[in-house]
N, C-alpha and C positions, 0 to 999 in steps of 0.2 A: 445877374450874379447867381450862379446855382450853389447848390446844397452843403457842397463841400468847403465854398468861397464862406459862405456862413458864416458855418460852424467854425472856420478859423477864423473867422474876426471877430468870434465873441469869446476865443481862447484867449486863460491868461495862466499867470505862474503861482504855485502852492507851494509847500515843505510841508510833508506827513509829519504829525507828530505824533498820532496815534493809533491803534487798530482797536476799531469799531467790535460789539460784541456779534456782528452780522458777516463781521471778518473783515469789512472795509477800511480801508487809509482814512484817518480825518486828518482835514483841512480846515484850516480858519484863516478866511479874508475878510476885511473891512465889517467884522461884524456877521456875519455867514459861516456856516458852519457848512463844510463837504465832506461827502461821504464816498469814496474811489475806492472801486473794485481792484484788487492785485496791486496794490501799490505799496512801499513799505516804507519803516519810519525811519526820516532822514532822507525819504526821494524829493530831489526836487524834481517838478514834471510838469510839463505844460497841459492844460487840463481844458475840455471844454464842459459846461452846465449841461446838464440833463434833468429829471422831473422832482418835483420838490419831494420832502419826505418829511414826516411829521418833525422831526428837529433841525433839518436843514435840506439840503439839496444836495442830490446826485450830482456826480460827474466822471466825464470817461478822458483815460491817459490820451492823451493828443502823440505826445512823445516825454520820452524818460530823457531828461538832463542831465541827471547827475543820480547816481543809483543811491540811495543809502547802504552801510554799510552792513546792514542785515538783511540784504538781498541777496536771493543765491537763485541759479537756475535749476528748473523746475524738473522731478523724475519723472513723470508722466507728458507723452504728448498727445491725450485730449487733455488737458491743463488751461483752462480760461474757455472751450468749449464744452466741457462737460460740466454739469451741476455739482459735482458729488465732493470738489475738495477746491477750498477758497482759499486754500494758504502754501500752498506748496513753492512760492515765490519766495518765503520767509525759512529762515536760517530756525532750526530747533530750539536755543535760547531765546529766539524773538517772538517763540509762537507760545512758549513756557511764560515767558512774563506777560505776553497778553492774556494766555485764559487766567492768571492770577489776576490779570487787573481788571478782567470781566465781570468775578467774584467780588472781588473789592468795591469797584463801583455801584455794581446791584444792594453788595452791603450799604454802602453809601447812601441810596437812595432811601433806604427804611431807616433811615438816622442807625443804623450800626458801624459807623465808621472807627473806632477803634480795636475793632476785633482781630487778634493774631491769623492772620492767613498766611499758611506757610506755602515754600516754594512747589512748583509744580512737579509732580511725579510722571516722567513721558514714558510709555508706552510705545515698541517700537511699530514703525508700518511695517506694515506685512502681517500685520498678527489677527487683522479682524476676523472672525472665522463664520460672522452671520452676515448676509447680505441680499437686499429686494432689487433685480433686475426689471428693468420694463423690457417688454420685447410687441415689435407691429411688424407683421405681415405686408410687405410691398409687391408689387408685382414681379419682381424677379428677383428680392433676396428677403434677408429676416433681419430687422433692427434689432437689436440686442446691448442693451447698455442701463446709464442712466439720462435723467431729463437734463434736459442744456439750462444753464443758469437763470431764476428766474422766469423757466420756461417750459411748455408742456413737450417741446421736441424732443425725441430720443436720440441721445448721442449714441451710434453702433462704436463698440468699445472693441480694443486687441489688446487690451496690458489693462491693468491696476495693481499698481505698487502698495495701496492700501490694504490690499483684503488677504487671504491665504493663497496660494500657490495653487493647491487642489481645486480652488472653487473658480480660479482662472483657467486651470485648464480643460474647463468645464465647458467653456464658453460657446466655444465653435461644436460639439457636440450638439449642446440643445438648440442653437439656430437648428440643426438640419432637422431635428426632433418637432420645433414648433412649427418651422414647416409642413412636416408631415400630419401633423394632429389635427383635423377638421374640426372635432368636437371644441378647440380652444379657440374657436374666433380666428380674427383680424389682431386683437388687442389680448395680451396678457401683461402679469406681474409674474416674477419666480422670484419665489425665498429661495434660498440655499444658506443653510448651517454644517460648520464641518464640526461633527463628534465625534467621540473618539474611536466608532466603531463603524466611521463611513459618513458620506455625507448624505443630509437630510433634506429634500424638495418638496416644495408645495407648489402647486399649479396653479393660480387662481385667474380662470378667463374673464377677461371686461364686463362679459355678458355670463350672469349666470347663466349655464350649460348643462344638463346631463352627458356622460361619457361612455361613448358608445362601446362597442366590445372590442372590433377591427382595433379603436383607438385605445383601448387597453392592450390588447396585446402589445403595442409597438410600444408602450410606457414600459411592461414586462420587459421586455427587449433590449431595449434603452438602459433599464437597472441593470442588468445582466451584462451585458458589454462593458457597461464603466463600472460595476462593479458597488454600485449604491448600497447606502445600507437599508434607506426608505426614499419611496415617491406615491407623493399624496396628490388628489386633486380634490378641488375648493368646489365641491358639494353645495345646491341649495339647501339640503340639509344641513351642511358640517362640514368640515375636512375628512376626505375618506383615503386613506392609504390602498393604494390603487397596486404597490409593489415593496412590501416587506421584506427584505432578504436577512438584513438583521434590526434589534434593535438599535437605534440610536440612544449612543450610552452619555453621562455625563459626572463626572467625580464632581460632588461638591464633599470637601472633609475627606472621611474615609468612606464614606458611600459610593454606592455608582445608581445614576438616576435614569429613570426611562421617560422624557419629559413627552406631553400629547404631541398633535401635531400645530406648527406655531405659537407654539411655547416660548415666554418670556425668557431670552438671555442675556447675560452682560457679552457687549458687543466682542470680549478677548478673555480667554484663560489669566492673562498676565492681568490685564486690568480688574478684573475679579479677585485676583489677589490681594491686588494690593489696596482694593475696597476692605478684603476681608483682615487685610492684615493692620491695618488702621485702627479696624474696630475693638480687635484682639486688645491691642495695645492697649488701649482707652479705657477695657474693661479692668473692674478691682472688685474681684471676688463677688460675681453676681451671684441671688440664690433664683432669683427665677427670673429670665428674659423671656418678652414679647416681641417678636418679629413681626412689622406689620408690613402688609402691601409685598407678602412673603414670596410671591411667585410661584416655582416650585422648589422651593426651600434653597437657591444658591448660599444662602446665611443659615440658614437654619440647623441643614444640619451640621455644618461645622460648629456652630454654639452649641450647640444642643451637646457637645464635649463638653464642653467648659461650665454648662450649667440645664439645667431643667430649662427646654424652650417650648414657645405655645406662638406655633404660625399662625395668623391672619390672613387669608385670602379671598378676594370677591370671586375666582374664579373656580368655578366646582371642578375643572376635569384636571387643573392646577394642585388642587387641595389630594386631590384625590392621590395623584402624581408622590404628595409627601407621604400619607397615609403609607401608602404602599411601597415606600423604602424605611420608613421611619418603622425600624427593626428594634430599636430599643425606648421603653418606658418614659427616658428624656424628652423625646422628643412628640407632640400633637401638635394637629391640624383642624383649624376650623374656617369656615366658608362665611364669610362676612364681609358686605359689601362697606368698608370706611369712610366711603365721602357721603351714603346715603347714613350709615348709620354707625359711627364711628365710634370706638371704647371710650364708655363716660371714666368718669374720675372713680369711680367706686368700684368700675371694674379692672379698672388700670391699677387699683389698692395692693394685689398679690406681687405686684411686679419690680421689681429694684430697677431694673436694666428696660428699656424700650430703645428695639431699632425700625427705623423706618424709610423706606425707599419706594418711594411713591412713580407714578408716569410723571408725565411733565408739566401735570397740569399742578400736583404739589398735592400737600394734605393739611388743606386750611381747616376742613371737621375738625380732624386728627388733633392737629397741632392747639386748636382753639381748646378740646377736651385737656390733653394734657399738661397743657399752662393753669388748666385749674385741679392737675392730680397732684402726689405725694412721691411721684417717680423719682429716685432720686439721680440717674444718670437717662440721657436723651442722645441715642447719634442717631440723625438725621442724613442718608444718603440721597442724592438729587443730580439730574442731567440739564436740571433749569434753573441757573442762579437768580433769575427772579423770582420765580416760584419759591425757592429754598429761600431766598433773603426774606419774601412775607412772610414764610413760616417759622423762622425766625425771629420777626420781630414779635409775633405773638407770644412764643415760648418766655421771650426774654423779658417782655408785658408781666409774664403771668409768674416771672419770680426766679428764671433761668440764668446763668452766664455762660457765653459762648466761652471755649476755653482754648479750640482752634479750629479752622476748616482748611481741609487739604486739598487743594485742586489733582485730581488723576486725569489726565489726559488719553481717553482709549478711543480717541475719533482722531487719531492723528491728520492732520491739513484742513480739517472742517473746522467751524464755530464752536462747535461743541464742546463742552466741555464735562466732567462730574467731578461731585467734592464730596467730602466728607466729614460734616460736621459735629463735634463734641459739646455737647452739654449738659451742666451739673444745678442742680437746684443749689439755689444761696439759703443757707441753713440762716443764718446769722439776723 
């Protein structure tokens, strides 16, 4: 019997009832629990077992039966070979109630299961305007994409309905570019962020490199044809902007910002918003707000209207970034690392308002401090609902009530998800 004869005799039949927070279909048989890649709720599908996984077991579609009704065909055709988007099988309301129900669950797990989570805010594709390419050198062309699912392969990419327009038709340019470039290796990564004054590249070869001259000039060259506003190369020193032609600008508020090079962004203009417009709402009459894990001030300075704000930032060329637009008295910045050394409760005293938006890894210091400050309002911003549910349950430990959290969808077809939670100290 060979391999194929197997595998279908250890296939059997499933009905999705769920999607996974990894973006997978669950299945439940006999007591098992499956986890199917692209499958949606309401497929029935013939399925065979693949490798265990810490709550249940893998398995891959054999064949689709009967589709459920939140299945739709896919805009992208690298779609189930490229890594970069797990949902594009699913219908817009079905992808809206799963990252709500990804929130909810994680809430779940830290016993916060009655907390208001309201419906999901989508974001549309096309808007992302930052994104990290892998690119490898072959012997007769240039990969350029992202990794294949679960895997270190580079899928060579022609389309992505995900990202900006500008930064796809980007694409077939820098193949011929990292061809040319000696000094980048076999193996690179390229950022690309579109601002509002051009788009912004960082180089970063596999192998730290120094960049020869020849290979500056052709970077020069390169800007100058398409018209860039910056192109930096990833430095054993640092990131060094190797071709300035303008700055790369960024409106947060009424400001316009010069952020460094690989500078923290929210991944969309729209998604940004409508973080910020969340928060707006939530606010009542603060006298002085803390921004923490401030980046370079996407919050800050628009609060910094509405009230006296005081940025937090680990990173010094970040910090720096606010200094140097923060044009009015409202607005400071200071350099503090939060997970090593996080605002105690005494210093957290000045503050009515605290916001905070940490990486993914969450702001358990953070949050552990201010479960035992005086702050009387908490929005916690987050791209990891398990992260943001620990840190939540600490806050709500230490004397908090959730009042709502709002799922913003700005990873359109990915897992991902960001929310936006509200919290008020219980006076009473």
């Amino acid at each position: 019997m060979n391999k194929t004869q197997t595998n279908k005799s250890k296939s059997f039949e499933v009905t999705i009832t769920d999607i996974g927070a990894q973006g997978d279909g669950i299945a439940n048989r006999l007591g098992k629990r499956y986890y199917i890649p692209y499958s949606a709720p309401g497929d029935q599908l013939l399925v065979s077992p693949g490798a265990e996984r810490k709550e249940g077991r893998s398995a891959k579609i054999e064949t689709i039966i009967t589709g459920g009704n939140d299945r739709v065909a896919p805009r992208c055709g690298h779609f189930q070979i490229c890594g970069g988007c797990a949902l594009q099988h699913l219908s817009i309301s079905a992808i809206s109630r799963s990252k709500r129900d990804f929130i909810v669950t994680a809430l779940a797990r830290r016993g916060l299961s009655d907390v208001v989570v309201l419906d999901t805010i989508n974001i549309a594709a096309g808007s992302r305007r930052r994104v990290r390419f892998a690119a490898k050198k072959l012997a007769r062309r240039v990969l350029l994409g992202f990794r294949a699912p679960r895997g270190r392969n580079i899928i060579d990419i022609q389309e992505c309905p995900a990202v900006r327009p500008s930064i796809i038709a980007l694409v077939e340019p820098l193949r011929v570019l990292v061809r040319k470039l000696e000094s980048l290796g076999n193996a690179a990564s390229i950022s690309i962020t579109e601002s509002e004054s051009g788009l912004d590249i960082l180089l970063q070869p596999e192998r730290p490199a120094e960049l020869t001259l020849p290979d500056r000039e052709k970077i020069a060259q390169f800007a100058n044809f398409n018209d860039l506003a910056r192109i930096a190369w990833d430095d054993p020193r640092g990131p060094e902007p190797v071709s300035q032609r303008r700055e790369p600008l960024f409106r947060f508020g009424t400001s316009r910002i010069r952020p460094p090079v690989g500078a923290f962004l929210q991944p969309s203009v729209e998604g940004e918003r409508a973080i910020l417009d969340a928060i707006v709402k939530a606010l009542r009459e603060p006298r002085q707000i803390a921004d923490l894990y401030a980046g370079c001030g996407t919050l800050s300075f628009p609060l910094s209207s509405i009230a006296p704000t005081h940025a937090f930032e680990g990173d010094g060329a970040m910090v720096a970034t606010i200094r140097r637009g923060a044009t009015r008295n409202e607005l400071t910045a200071n350099e503090r690392d939060l997970d090593k050394m996080p605002l105690t409760p005494r210093e957290l005293t000045p503050f009515d308002t605290v916001v905070f938006d940490p990486p993914r890894a969450g702001a358990k210091s953070q949050a552990a401090m201010l479960a035992e400050s005086t702050v009387g309002c908490v929005i916690a911003v987050s791209c990891n609902p398990a992260t943001l549910a620990r840190d939540l349950r600490l806050l709500v430990d230490g004397g908090y009530e959730i009042e709502s959290v709002l799922p913003v969808d700005q990873f359109p077809w990915s897992p991902h998800v960001e929310a936006v939670a509200i919290l008020r100290r219980n006076t009473m």
